[in-house]
C-alpha positions in Angstrom: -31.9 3.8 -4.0 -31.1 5.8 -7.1 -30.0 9.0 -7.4 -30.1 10.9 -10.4 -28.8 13.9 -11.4 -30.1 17.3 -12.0 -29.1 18.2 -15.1 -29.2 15.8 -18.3 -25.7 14.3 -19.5 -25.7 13.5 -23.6 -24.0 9.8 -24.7 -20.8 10.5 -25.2 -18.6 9.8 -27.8 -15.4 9.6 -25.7 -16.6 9.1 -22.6 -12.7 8.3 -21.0 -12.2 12.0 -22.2 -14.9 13.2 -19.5 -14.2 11.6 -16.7 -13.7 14.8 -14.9 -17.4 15.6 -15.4 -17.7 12.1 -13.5 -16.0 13.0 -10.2 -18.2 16.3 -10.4 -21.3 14.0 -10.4 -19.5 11.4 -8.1 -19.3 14.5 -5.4 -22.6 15.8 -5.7 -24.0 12.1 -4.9 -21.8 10.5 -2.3 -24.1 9.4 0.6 -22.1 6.5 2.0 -22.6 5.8 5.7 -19.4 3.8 6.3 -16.5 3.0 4.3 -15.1 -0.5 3.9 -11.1 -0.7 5.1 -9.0 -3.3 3.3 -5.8 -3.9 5.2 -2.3 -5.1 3.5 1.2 -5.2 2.9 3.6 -4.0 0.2 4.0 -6.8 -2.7 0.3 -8.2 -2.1 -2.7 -8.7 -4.0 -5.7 -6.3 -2.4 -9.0 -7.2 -4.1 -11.3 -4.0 -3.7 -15.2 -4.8 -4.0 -17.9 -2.6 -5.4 -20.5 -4.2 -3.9 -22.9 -4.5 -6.8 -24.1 -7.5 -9.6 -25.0 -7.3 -13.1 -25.3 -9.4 -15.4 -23.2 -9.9 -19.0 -25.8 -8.1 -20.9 -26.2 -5.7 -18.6 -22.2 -4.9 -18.6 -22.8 -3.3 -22.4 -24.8 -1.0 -21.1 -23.4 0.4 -18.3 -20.2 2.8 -17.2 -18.1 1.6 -14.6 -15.2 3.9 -12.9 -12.8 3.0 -10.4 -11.0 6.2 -8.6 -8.5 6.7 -5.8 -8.8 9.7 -4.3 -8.6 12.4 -7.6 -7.7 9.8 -10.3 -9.0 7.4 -12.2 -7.7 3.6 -11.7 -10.0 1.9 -14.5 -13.0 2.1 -16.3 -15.5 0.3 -18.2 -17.6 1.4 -21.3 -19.3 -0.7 -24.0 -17.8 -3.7 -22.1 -14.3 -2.3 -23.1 -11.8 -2.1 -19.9 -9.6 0.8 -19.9 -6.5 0.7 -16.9 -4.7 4.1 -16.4 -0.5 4.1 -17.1 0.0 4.4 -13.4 -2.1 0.6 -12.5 -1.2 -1.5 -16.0 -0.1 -4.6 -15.6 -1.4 -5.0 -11.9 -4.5 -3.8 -12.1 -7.9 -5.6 -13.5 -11.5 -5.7 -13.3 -13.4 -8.8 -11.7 -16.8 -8.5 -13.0 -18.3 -11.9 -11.6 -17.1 -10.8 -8.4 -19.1 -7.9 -7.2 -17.8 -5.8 -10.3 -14.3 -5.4 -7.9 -11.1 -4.2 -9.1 -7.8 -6.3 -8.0 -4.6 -4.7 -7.4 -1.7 -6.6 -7.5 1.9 -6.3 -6.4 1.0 -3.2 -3.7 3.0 -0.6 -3.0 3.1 2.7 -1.2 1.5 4.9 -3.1 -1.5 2.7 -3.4 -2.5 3.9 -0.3 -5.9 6.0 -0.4 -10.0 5.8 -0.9 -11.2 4.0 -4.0 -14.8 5.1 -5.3 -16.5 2.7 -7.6 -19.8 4.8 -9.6 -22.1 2.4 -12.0 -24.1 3.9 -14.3 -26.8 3.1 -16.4 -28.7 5.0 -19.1 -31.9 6.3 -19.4 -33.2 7.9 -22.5 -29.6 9.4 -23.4 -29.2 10.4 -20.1 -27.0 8.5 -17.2 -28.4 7.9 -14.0 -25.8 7.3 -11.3 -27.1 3.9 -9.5 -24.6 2.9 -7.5 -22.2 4.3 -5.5 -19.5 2.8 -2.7 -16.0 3.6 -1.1 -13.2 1.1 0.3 -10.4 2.8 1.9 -7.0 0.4 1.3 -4.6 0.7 3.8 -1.2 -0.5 2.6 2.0 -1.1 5.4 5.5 -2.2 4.9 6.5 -3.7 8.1 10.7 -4.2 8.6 11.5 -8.3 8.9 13.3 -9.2 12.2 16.5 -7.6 11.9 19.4 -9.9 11.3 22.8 -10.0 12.9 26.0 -10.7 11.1 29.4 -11.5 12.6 31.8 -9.6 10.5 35.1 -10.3 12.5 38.0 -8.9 14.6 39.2 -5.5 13.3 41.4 -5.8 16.8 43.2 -8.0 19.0 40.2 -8.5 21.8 37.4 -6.9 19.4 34.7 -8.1 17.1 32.7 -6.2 15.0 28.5 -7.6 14.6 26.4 -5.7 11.9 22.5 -5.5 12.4 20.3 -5.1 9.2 16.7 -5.0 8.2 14.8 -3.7 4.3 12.0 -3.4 3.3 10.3 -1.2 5.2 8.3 2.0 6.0 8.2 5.0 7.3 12.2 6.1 8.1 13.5 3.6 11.2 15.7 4.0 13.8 18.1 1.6 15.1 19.6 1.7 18.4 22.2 -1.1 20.5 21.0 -1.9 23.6 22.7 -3.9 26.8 21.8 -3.9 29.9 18.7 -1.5 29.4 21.8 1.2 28.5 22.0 2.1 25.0 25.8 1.6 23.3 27.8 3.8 21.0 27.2 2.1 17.2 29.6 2.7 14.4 29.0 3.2 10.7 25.1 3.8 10.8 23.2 4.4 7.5 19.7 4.6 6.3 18.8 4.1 2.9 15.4 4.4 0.6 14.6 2.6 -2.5 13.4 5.9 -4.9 10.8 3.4 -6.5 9.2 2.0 -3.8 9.8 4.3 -1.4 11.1 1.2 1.4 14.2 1.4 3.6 17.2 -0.7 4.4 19.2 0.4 7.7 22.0 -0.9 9.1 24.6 -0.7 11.6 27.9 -2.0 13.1 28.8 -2.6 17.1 32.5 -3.2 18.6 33.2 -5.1 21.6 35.0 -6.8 24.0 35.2 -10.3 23.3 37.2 -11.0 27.0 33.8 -10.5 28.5 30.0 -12.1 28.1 27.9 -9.6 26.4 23.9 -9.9 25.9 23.0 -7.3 22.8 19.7 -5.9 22.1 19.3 -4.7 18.2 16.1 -2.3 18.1 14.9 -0.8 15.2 11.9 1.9 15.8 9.9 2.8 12.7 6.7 5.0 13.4 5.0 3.2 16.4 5.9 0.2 15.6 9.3 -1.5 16.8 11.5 -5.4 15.9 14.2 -6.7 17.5 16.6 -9.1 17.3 19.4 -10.3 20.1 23.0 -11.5 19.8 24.4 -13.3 22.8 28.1 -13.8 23.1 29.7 -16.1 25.8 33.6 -15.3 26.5 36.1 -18.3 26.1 37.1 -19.7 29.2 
C-alpha cells in the first residue's frame, strides 16, 4: 500500500539538508503492526532489514533513509550513500539484501528503533512507499569470572582475586561459603568511558589450615555468573 502525503514536496537540491522534513513525513505515516527485534551482543555485526527490493535502476531514483530513534544513521540519493559521523566505518548499506543496513562492531549506544522510509518520485513530488521498523537490542553479558591466586600476605593466609570485564549494566560481586556471604577486601568497579562496559574485581583472605569451598557471584541487572574456587588443606 502506498501512502502519500498531503501536501506536495519540491526535488530538492540538498536533500541530506532536509532530512528533518523526512521524520515529519516519517511520523505522519507510520502504520506498522509489529516491529522486528534483532537481538545481539557488544562487538557484533547486526544486519538490520528493510524489507523491500528494487532494482539497480530503480536505486537512482529513489531516497533511502535509515534512522534510530531521532537521527539519521545513512541515506541514499541519486545512488550516492551518505553514513553519519557517529556510524562511519561500521556502518553500510546492503542493497541486494532487502535494501538493509549492517552495523558492525556494536556497542551500547546502538541500542534503539531503526526506521527505514523509501521513496519514490512522482511528478516532482515524493511519495513515501515504503515504510518498516526493527528494534536492535544490544547486551553486554560479563564472561565467567576468573579466580587468581595471588599468595600469602600471612603466615596461614592466602589471598584469591575474582575478576570479570566487559560487561553491562553496573555488577555486583559478592563471596559466598556455605550459603553465608564473606567479608571481601579491596573491591572496585570500573567503566570504560567509551564503551560504557565494566571490569570489577575483588580480593578474599583465608585460612589455608582449613578446607574452604568459595562461591564468586557477580549480579548485574537480572542476570548473575559465577565461578568457584575449592581449596583442600594440606594434611
Amino acid at each position: 500500500m502506498d501512502y502519500t502525503a498531503k501536501w506536495r514536496t519540491p526535488l530538492l537540491k540538498h536533500p541530506y539538508l532536509k532530512v528533518s522534513q523526512l521524520l515529519v513525513l516519517a511520523s505522519l505515516f507510520y502504520f506498522c503492526s509489529g516491529i522486528i527485534q534483532v537481538n545481539k551482543t557488544v562487538k557484533e555485526v547486526a544486519v538490520l532489514s528493510c524489507d523491500y527490493n528494487i532494482s539497480t535502476t530503480e536505486l537512482m531514483k529513489v531516497r533511502i533513509y535509515w534512522q534510530k530513534d531521532d537521527e539519521v544513521v545513512l541515506a541514499v540519493t541519486s545512488g550516492q550513500t551518505k553514513v553519519w559521523s557517529k556510524y562511519e566505518n561500521r556502518t553500510f548499506a546492503d542493497f541486494t539484501n532487502n535494501l538493509s543496513i549492517v552495523i558492525m562492531a556494536l556497542r551500547l549506544s546502538d541500542n534503539g528503533k531503526y526506521t527505514c522510509i523509501v521513496q519514490k518520485t512522482e511528478k516532482r513530488s515524493y511519495k513515501v512507499k515504503h515504510m518498516t521498523s526493527v528494534m536492535l537490542l544490544v547486551r553486554a553479558d560479563f564472561p565467567v569470572p576468573s579466580i587468581t591466586d595471588l599468595g600469602n600476605p600471612s603466615h596461614d593466609i592466602k589471598r584469591i582475586m575474582c575478576s570479570t570485564s566487559g560487561g553491562f549494566p553496573k555488577p555486583h560481586l559478592s563471596w559466598w561459603e556455605n550459603e553465608e556471604e564473606l567479608n571481601a577486601a579491596n573491591t572496585t568497579v570500573s567503566q570504560d568511558p567509551d564503551t560504557e562496559l565494566y571490569t570489577i574485581s575483588s580480593e578474599l583472605d583465608f585460612n589455608i589450615t582449613s578446607n574452604h569451598s568459595f562461591v564468586c557471584l557477580v549480579k548485574y541487572g537480572d542476570l548473575t555468573v559465577s565461578q568457584i574456587f575449592n581449596w583442600q588443606k594440606c594434611k
